[in-house]
C-alpha positions as CSV (number, residue, x, y, z in Angstrom):
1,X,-5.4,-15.1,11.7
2,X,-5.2,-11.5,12.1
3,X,-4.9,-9.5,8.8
4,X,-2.3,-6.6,8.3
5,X,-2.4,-4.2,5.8
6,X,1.1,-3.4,4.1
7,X,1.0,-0.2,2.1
8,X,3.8,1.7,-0.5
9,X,5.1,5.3,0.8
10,X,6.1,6.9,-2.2
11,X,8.3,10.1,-2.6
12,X,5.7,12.3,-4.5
13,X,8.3,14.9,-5.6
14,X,11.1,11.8,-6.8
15,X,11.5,12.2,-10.7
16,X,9.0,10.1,-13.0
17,X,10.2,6.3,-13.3
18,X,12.1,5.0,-16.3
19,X,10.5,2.5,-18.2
20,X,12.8,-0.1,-17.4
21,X,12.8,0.4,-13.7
22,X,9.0,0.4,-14.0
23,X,8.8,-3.4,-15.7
24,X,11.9,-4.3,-12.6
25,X,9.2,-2.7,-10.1
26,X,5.7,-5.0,-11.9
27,X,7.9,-8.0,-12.0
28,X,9.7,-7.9,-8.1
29,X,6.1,-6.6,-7.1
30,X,4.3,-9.8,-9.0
31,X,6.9,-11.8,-7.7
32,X,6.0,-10.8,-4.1
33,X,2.5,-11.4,-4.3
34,X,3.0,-15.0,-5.9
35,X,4.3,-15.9,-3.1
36,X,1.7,-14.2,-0.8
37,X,-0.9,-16.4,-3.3
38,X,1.4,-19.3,-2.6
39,X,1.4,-19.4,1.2
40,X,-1.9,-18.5,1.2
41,X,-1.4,-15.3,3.1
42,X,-2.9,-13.0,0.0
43,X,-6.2,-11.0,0.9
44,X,-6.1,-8.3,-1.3
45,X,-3.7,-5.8,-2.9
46,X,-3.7,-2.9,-5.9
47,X,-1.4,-0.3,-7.0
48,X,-3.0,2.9,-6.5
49,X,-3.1,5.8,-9.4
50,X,-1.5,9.0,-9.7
51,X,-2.2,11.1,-6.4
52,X,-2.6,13.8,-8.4
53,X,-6.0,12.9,-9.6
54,X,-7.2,12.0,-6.1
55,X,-10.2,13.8,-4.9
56,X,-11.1,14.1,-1.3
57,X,-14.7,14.1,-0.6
58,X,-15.8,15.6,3.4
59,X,-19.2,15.1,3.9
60,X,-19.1,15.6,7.6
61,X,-21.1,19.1,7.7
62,X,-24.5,19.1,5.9
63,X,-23.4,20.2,2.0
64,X,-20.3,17.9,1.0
65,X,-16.7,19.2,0.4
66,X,-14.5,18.0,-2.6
67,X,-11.6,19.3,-2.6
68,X,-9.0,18.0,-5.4
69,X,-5.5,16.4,-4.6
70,X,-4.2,14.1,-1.8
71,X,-5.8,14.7,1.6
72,X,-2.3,15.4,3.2
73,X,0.2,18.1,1.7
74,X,3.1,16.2,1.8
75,X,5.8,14.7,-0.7
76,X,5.2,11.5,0.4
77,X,1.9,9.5,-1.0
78,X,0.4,6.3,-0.9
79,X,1.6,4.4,-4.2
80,X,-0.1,0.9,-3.3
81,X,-1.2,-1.5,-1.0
82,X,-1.4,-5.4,0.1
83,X,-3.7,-7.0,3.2
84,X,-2.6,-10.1,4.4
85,X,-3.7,-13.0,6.8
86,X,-1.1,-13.8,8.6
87,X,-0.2,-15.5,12.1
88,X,0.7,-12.4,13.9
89,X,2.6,-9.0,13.8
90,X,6.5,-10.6,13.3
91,X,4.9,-12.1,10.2
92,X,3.6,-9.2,9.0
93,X,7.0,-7.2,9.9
94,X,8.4,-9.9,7.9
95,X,6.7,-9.8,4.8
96,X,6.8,-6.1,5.0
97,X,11.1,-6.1,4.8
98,X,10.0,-8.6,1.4
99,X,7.7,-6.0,0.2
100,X,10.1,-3.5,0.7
101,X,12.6,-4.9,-1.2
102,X,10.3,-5.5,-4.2
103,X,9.3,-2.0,-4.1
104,X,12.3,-0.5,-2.9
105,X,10.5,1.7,-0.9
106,X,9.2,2.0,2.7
107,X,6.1,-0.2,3.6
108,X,3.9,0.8,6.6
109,X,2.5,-2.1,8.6
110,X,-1.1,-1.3,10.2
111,X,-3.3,-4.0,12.0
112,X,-7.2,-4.8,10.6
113,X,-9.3,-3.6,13.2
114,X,-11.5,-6.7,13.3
115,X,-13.4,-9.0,15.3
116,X,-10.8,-10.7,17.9
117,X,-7.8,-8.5,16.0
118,X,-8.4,-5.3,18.0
């Protein structure tokens, strides 16, 4: 089966999450991904940390670049992602409305590139 990944857009410049709508968020997102287990769709997935903190690292010219923060200057950041196995792209589109709603934020669906998956 081809796998997808299915990853988190965040709004980098939204104000900080409350508590509360941080443990709604865990449980949905837990929810979501018991049921990815359950089906046996589930490949991998993580939250990712604070974009803040990222570092980019460029190596393509002979002495390495690291430059701190997100690669892209934008408000928008990458806030977590799943890869699934699934049966083909309308799967994937489904689960992605499902993991939407658990995050209540957009989801980008991107194919593997693998063997046979192009």
């Amino acid at each position: 089966m081809p796998r997808y990944l299915l990853s988190v857009n965040n709004d980098y410049s939204a104000p900080p999450q409350t508590p509360e709508r941080m443990r709604a968020f865990y449980e949905s997102a837990g929810a979501l991904e018991q049921e990815l287990r359950d089906a046996g769709l589930w490949v991998f997935g993580t939250g990712l940390g604070d974009p803040r903190f990222a570092v980019v690292v460029d190596a393509s010219a002979p002495a390495p670049l690291m430059t701190e923060g997100p690669f892209a200057e934008t408000r928008e950041h990458l806030g977590g992602i799943w890869v699934i196995d699934v049966a083909d792209h309308e799967a994937a589109l489904a689960w992605a409305v499902k993991a939407s709603r658990a995050c209540s934020a957009p989801i980008e669906v991107r194919a593997a590139q693998m063997e046979g998956n192009g």
